[in-house]
N, C-alpha and C positions, 0 to 999 in steps of 0.2 A: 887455278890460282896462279899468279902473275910472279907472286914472291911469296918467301916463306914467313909465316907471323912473330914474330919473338915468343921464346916461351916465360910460361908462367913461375913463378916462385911464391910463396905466403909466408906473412910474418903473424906472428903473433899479438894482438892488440886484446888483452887479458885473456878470455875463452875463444875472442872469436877471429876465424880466418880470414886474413886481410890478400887480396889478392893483386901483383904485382908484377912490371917487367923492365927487365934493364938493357939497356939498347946503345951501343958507342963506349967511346973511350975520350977522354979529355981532362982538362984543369980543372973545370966547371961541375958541376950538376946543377940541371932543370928539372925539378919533380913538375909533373903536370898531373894535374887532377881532371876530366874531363867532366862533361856535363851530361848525367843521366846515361851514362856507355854500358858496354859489355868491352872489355880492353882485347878478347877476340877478337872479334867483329869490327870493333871498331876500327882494324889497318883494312879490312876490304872493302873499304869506301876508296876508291882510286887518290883525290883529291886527301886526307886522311890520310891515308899511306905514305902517300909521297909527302908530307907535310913535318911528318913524324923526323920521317929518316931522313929529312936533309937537316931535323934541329940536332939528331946524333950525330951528326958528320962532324962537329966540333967540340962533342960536352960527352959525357954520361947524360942520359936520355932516362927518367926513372917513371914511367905511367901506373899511374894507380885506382885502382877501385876501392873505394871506402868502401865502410859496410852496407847493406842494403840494397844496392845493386849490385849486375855484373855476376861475376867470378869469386865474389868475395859474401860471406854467413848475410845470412839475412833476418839479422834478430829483431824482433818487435822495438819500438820508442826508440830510433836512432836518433840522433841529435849534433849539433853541430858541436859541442863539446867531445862527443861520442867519436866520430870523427878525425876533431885532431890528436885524437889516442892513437887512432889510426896510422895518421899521418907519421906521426912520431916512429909507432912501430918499426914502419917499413926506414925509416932513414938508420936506425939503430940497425938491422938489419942488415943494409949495403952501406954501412960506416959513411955515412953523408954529414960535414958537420954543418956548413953553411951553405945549403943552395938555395940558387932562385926557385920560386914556388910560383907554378902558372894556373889558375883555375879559371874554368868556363862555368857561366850561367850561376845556379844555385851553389856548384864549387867551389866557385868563387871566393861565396863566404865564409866555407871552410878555412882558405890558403888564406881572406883578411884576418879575421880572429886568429888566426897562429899565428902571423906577423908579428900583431899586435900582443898578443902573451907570451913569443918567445921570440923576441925581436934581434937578440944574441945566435939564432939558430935560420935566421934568413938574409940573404944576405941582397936578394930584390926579390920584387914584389910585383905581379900582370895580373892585370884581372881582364877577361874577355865575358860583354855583355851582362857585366854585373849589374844587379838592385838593393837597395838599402835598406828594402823594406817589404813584405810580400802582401800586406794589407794596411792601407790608410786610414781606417778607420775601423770599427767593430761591427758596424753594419757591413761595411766590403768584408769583412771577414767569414759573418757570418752566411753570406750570399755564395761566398770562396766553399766554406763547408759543406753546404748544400749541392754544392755542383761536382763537390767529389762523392759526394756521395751518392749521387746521382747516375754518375758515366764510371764508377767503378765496374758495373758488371759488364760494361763493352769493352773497359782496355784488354787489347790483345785481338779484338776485332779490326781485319783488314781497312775496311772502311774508313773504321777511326783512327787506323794507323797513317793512312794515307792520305785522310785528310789534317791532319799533324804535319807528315809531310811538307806536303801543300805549302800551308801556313808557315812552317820556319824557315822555308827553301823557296821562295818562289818562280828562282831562277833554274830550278832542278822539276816545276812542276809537272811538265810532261816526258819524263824521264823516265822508261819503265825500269832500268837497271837501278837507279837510287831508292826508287819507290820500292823495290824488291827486299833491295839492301836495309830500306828503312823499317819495311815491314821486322823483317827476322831479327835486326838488330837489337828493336825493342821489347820484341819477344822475350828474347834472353837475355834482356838487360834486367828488367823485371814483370814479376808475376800481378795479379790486379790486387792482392792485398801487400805486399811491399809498395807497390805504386801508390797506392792510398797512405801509406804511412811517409811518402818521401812528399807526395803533393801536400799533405798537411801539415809535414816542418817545411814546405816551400811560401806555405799560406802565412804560416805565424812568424817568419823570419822578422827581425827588427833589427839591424845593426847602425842608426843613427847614433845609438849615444857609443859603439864602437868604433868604428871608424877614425874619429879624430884621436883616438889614440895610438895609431898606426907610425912609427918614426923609420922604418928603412924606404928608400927606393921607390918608387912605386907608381907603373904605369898602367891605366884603364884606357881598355880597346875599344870603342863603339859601336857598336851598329848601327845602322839605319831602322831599324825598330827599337830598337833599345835606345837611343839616344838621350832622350831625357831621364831614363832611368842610369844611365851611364854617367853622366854629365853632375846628377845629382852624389854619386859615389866618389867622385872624383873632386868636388866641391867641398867634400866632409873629412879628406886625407890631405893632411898638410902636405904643400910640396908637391903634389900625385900630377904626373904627366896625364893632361885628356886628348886622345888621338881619334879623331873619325874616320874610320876605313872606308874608302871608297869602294861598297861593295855589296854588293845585293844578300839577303838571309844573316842565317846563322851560324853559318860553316865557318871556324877556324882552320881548315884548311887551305887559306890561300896564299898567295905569293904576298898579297899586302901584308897581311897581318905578320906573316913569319917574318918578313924584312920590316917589322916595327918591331918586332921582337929581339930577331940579332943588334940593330941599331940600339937597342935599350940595354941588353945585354953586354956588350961590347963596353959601356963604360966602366968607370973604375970605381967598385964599392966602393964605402966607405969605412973606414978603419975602427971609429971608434963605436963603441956599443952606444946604443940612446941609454940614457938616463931615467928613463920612462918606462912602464911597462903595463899593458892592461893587465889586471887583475882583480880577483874576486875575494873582498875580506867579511870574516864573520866575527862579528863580538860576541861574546856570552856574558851573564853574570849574574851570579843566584842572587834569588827577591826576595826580599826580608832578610838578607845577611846579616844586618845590626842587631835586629830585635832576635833571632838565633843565636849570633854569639854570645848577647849578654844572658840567653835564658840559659847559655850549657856551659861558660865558663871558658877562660881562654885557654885550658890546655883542651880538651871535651872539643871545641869548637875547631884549634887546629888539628887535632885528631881527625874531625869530620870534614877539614877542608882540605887537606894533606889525600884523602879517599875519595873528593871530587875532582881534584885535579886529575888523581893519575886514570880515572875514568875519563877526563877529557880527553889525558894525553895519547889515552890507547886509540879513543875514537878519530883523532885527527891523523894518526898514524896509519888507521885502517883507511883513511879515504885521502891521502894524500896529501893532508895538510900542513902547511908549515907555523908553528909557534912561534907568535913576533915578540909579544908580549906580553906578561902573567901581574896585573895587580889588585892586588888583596882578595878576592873572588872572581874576577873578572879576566877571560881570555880575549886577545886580537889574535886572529889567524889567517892566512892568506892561503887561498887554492887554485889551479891553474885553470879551473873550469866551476858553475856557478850549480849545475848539478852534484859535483860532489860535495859542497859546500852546504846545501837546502840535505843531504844525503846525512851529512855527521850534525848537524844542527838537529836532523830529527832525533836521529840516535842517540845524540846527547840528553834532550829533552825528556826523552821516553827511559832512561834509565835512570836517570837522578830521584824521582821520585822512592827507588828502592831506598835512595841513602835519606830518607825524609825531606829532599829538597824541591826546590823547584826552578828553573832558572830559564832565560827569557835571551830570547837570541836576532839578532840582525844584519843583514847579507845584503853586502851592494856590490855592480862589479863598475870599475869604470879605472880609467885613467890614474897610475900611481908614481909617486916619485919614488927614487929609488935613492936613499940615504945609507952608505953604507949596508948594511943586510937588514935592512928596515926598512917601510913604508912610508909614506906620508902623502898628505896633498890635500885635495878637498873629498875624492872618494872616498877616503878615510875617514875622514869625517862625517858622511854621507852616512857610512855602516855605523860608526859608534851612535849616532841619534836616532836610527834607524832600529837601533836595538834599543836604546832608552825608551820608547814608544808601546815596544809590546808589553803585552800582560804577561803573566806566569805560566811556563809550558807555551807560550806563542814564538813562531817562525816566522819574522817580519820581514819582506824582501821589496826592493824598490822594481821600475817597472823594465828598466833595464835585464835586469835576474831575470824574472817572468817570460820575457822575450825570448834570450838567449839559452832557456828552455826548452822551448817548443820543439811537441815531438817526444816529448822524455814520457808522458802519461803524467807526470805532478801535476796536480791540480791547485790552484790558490781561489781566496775567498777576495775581493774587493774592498781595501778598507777607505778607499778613499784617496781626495786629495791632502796631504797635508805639510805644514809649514817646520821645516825643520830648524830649530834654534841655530843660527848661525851662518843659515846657509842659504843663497837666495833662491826666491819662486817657490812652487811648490813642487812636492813630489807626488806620485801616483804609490799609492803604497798598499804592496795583499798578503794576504798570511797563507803560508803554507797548510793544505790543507790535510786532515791527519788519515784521512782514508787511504 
């Protein structure tokens, strides 16, 4: 071995271990999320190595393995929300308040969606050989599932490691030191049922309607394969610098990319916070409220409503939720991720019947204004008619929520397109479903 590898540290992202390294000293920090690694292995790729340690030579240098690959737990239903818990951990950790955040490939998506829900906590934005979407359609999708399921029992076979290789390198094709490298790398990046659960949030990824709510910084690398999926990423984020490397494969290790990077780097953030923020809100509000209060009498009925509130409030407290506003039965609440939101919605649901209730709930995530410690905009909007919609004991999310999903194991029901009072076109809208 040529040089010694940084060592490892772990933070905590609730149970599970997050594995991580810090590399340099500077003003700056670059967290870098890699695409599909083992953060071993990955500095004994020569090209990699030397790629690394010439971005510490000027910053704090922080690489990380989210969960499910690599060096870090490998719990079943990881998700992109899943994730940027992750993410978060590790900066709490090495007191990081605002760095640039660089993700390759599926990463990628991780480092936009945090951008974009914690816009106050990045201060640029790189995406290398990102996509906005992992299936175009439900037929490509279901074509995508079948073929994981398919070549699950060979990942880890030579063969297929090499010809992967091959295919995302092809200027490293006849290379037996890469090919070597490539093999063991992915070995121990991950096993063939992590792989199957990383290929299947790779499959259902959808971040078109995230994206445009992306407001720091923010440059997309291309590739020559990637390009029109690059191009289209870069088209959806306002402002987003699109750069085509002159350069054959996949490898972010080269001289191009890392001097598009210092170049973007090198300018001067900017000061003020966006005004904007992605986020995921949920309404509630018990059904038949009217014809209850008048059967039990207004003290009887604030009694009974005064014991569903603080059941809300415990549930939004257990999963993260922030309380925007409480009227007459009805709660708005915002959450930084759209699984935990679908998580207390259920719990909500499933307990109010003790109190003889029943109440009806709806979740959208998209683009919010930020009014003082309040929300507003057309998302907002989006979720209160979104909950007008459902039945009793129903969890109605739009297709947005669904998307940014994938991978968690929740499953929804299809209920259609439909027209929401106020708000144009239609929506795609499915209920959570209770299994």
């Amino acid at each position: 071995m040529k040089w010694k590898v940084p060592d490892v540290s772990y933070a905590r992202s609730g149970d599970v271990a997050i594995a991580y390294q810090v590399v340099g000293e500077g003003p700056e920090d670059l967290v870098f999320l890699p695409f599909l690694a083992n953060i071993y292995t990955l500095w004994l790729l020569r090209p990699m190595g030397e790629f690394l340690r010439k971005l510490a030579e000027r910053r704090r240098l922080i690489v990380v393995n989210p969960r499910g690959v690599g060096l870090s737990d490998r719990p079943r239903g990881f998700t992109v929300e899943s994730r940027m818990d992750d993410l978060l951990a590790v900066l709490e950790a090495v007191g990081s308040d605002r760095p640039a955040v660089l993700g390759v490939g599926e990463a990628a998506a991780t480092c936009a969606v945090f951008a974009a829900s914690y816009p106050e906590s990045v201060s640029r934005l790189l995406l290398f050989a990102p996509y906005a979407r992992g299936a175009a359609s439900e037929e490509e999708r279901q074509q995508g599932l079948e073929r994981i399921r398919r070549e699950r029992d060979r990942w880890g076979e030579r063969g297929q490691l090499e010809e992967m290789a091959r295919r995302l390198n092809p200027q490293w094709a006849d290379d037996p030191e890469y090919l070597e490298w490539f093999v063991w790398h992915h070995r121990l990046t991950s096993s063939p049922g992590a792989m199957t659960e990383f290929r299947r949030m790779q499959l259902e990824l959808d971040l078109t309607d995230v994206l445009p709510a992306i407001r720091v910084p923010t440059l997309v690398l291309a590739t020559e394969q990637l390009a029109t999926e690059s191009a289209e990423v870069a088209g959806l984020v306002p402002g987003a610098v699109l750069l085509q490397l002159p350069q054959q494969g996949m490898n972010i290790g080269t001289e191009f990319a890392r001097e598009a990077i210092e170049d973007f780097l090198s300018g001067v953030a900017p000061r003020n916070i966006p005004d904007t923020v992605l986020s995921t809100v949920l309404f509630t509000d018990i059904v038949g409220s009217t014809e209850r209060a008048a059967e039990l009498g207004d003290r009887s009925w604030r009694e009974l409503l005064e014991r569903h509130n603080e059941l809300v409030r415990r549930e939004l407290q257990r999963y993260r939720g922030v309380e925007l506003d409480t009227a007459g039965d009805g709660f708005f609440a915002s959450f930084d991720g759209p699984a935990r939101a679908i998580s207390c919605a259920r719990a909500i649901a499933e307990e109010v019947p003790a109190l003889d209730l029943q109440v009806r709930a709806g979740i959208h995530t998209g683009e919010c204004e930020r009014v003082g410690e309040k929300l507003a905009g057309l998302a907002v909007n989006v979720g209160a008619r979104v909950a007008a919609a459902a039945q009793a004991g129903e969890v109605l999310v739009t297709g947005t929520v669904r998307d940014l999903v994938a991978g968690s194991g929740i499953t929804f029901e299809a209920r259609g397109e439909r027209e929401l009072k106020g708000i144009p076109g239609t929506w795609p809208i499915y209920a959570v479903s209770c299994d």
